[in-house]
Each structure stands twice: as structure tokens, then as C-alpha cells.
Steps between C-alpha positions, in 0.01 A plus 500: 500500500788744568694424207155555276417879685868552442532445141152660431695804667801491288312452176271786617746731616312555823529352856151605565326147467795426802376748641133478485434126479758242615591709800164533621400151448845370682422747822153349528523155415880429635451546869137261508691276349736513710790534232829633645625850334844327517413228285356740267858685461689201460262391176577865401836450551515177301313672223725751483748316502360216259371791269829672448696185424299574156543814448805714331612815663300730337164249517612505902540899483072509428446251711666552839334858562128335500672176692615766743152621549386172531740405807454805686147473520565147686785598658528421891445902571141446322436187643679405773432105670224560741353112450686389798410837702167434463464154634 
């Protein structure tokens, strides 16, 4: 699901759909679920990762800024582990 909303961005142009839709969804839906924020940055991480094994410099140069985006919005200063905290 990330690596659709992210490629929808970087075909677009526009980190709004990020923005709007798949960081909505993931702040509702990830905590009932009980789905920990760090597993969430370590499949971003991967994906990163994974994603600019395939990519040459300058294909990596458009990508990293909405990647960037992407990771802060998870990052522990967003959501920090509270799972345990609230038990």
C-alpha cells in the first residue's frame, strides 16, 4: 500500500494523496490494530532501501525527496511507541 501512494506521488508530482489519504487511514486504523509505528519504519526502511537498489542516481534524486516525506511522517517524533504505555 505504501509503495502504491508513493509511486502515485512521484508520477503525479504531488505528495498530497500522502498527505491526505494514506496518512489518515494509517493514524486511524494502525493503533486499533494494534500495529507498532516501529514496524511501520522498518518496512519503510526496507522499501527504501529495496526501492533504490533499482534506481540510478538521478531516478534516486526524484525519488528520495517524496521518500523523505514519507519517513518523517512515521518517524518516532510523530509516532512515538505508546502500545506498551498503554497496557
Amino acid at each position: 500500500m505504501f509503495q502504491v501512494y508513493l509511486w502515485v506521488c512521484l508520477l503525479e508530482g504531488n505528495i498530497s494523496v500522502i498527505l491526505q489519504e494514506l496518512f489518515p487511514l494509517c493514524a486511524m486504523l494502525y493503533p486499533a490494530l494494534k500495529v507498532q509505528w516501529e514496524l511501520i519504519r522498518q518496512m519503510l526502511h526496507l522499501l527504501g532501501k529495496e526501492t533504490c537498489n533499482y534506481l540510478v542516481p538521478e531516478q534516486q534524486n526524484i525519488f528520495l525527496p517524496y521518500f523523505q516525506v514519507l519517513w518523517q511522517m512515521f518517524s518516532p517524533e510523530v509516532f512515538p511507541e505508546t502500545l506498551e504505555d498503554e497496557g
